[in-house]
Residue frames as a rotation matrix with the C-alpha (Angstrom) as fourth column:
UNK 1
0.039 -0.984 -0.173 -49.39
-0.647 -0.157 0.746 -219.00
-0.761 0.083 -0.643 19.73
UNK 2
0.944 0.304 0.130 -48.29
-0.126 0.695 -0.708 -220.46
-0.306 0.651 0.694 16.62
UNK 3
0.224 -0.766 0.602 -45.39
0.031 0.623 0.781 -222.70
-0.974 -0.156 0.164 15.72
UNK 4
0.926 -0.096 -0.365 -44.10
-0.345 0.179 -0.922 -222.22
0.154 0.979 0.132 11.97
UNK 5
0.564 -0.495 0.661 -41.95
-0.130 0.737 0.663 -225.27
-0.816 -0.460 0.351 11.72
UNK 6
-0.141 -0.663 -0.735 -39.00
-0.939 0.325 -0.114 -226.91
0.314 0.674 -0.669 9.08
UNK 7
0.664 -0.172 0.728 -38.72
-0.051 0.960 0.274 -230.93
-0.746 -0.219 0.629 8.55
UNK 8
0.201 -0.620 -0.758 -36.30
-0.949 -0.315 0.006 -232.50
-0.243 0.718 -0.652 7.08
UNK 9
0.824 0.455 0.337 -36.29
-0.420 0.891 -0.174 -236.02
-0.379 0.002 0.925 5.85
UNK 10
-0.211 -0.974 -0.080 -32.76
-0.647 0.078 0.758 -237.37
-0.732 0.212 -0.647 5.39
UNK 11
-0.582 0.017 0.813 -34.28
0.384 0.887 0.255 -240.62
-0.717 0.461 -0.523 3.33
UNK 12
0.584 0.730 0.354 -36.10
0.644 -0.152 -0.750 -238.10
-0.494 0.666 -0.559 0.71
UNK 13
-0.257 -0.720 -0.644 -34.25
0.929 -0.367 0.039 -235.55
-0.265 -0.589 0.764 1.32
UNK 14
-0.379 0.706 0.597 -36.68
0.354 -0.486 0.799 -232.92
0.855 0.515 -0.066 1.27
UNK 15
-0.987 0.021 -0.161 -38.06
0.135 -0.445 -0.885 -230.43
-0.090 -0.895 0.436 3.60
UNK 16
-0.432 0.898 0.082 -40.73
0.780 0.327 0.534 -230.02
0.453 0.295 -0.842 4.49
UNK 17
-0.972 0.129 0.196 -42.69
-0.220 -0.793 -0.569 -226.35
0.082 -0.596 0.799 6.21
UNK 18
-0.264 0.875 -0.407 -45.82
0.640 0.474 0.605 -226.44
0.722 -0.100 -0.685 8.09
UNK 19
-0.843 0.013 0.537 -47.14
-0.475 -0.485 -0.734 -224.33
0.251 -0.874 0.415 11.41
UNK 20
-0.065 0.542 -0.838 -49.45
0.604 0.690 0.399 -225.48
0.794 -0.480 -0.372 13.91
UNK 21
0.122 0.436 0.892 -51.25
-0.683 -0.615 0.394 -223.78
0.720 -0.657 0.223 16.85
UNK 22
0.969 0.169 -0.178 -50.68
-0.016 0.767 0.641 -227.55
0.245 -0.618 0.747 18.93
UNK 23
0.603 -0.718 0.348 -47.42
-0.173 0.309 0.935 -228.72
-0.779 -0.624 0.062 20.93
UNK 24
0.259 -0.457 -0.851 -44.77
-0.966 -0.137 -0.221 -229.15
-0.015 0.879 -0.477 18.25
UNK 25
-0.639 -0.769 -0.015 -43.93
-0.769 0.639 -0.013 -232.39
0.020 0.003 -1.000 19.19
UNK 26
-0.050 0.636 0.770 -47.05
0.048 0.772 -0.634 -233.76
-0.998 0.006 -0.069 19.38
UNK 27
0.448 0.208 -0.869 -47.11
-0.746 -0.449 -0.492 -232.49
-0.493 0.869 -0.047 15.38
UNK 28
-0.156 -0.691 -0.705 -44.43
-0.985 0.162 0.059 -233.55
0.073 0.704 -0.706 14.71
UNK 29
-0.779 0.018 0.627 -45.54
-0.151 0.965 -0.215 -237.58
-0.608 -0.262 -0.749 16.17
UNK 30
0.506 0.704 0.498 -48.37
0.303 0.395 -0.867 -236.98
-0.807 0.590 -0.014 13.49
UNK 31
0.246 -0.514 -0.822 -46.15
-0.959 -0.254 -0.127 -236.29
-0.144 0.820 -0.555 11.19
UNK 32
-0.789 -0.614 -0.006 -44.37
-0.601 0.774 -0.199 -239.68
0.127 -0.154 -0.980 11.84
UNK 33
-0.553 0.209 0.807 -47.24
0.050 0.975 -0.218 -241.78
-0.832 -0.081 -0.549 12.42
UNK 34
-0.722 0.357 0.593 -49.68
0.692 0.351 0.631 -243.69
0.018 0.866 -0.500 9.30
UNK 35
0.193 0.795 -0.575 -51.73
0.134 -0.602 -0.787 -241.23
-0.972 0.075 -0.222 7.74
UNK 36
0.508 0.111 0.854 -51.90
0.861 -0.039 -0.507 -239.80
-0.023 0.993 -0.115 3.83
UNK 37
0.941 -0.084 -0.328 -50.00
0.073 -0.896 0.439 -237.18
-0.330 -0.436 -0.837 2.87
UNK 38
0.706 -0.708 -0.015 -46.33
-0.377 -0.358 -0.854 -235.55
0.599 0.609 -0.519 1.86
UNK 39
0.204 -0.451 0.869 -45.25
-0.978 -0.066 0.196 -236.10
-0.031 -0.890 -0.455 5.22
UNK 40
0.411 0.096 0.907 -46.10
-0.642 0.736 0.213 -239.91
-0.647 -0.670 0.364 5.37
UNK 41
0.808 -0.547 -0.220 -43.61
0.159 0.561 -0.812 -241.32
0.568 0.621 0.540 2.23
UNK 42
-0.374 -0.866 -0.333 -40.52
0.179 0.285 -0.942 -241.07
0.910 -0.412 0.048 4.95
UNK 43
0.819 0.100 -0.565 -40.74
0.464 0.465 0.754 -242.29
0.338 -0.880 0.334 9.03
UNK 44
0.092 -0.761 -0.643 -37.59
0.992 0.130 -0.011 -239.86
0.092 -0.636 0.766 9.74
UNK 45
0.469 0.242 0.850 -38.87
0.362 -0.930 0.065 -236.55
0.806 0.278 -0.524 9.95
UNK 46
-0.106 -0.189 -0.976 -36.93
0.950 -0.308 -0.044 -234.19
-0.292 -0.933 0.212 12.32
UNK 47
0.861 0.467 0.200 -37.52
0.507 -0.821 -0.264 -230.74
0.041 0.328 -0.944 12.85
UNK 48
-0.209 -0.895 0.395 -34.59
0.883 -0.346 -0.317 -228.55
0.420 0.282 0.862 11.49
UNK 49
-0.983 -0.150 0.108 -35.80
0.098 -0.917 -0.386 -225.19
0.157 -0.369 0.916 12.63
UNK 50
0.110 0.967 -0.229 -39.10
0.979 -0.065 0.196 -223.31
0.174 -0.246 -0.954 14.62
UNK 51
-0.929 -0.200 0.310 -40.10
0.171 -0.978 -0.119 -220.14
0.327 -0.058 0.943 15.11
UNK 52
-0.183 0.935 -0.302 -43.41
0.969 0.121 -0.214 -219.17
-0.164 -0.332 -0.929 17.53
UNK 53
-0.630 0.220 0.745 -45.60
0.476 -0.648 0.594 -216.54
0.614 0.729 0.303 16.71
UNK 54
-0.852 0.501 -0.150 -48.14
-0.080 -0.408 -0.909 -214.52
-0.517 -0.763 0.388 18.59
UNK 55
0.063 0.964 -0.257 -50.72
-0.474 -0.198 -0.858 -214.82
-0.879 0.176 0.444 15.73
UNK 56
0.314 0.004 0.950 -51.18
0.402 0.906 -0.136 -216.85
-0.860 0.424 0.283 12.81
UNK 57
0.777 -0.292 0.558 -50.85
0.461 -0.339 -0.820 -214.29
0.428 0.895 -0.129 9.54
């Protein structure tokens, strides 16, 4: 199963799309914690919308 996701970053404001085959919420806590990346210039990602798949393409 796969998880194509929305963030949304009120302090950039800027979204952000991504999918993931892991727990969404664990994603989304790497999203949020110190790492490199688009994701890691704002600490207030939330996810705005999901949608699970059965396969990845």
């Amino acid at each position: 199963m796969f998880h194509v996701y929305i963030l949304f970053s009120r302090s950039q404001d800027k979204y952000y799309v991504g999918y993931t085959s892991m727990v969404l919420e664990e994603r989304l806590r790497r999203h949020l914690s110190t790492h490199k990346g688009f994701t890691a210039r704002a600490k207030d990602w939330a996810i705005v919308y999901s949608e699970l798949f059965d396969q990845k393409s």
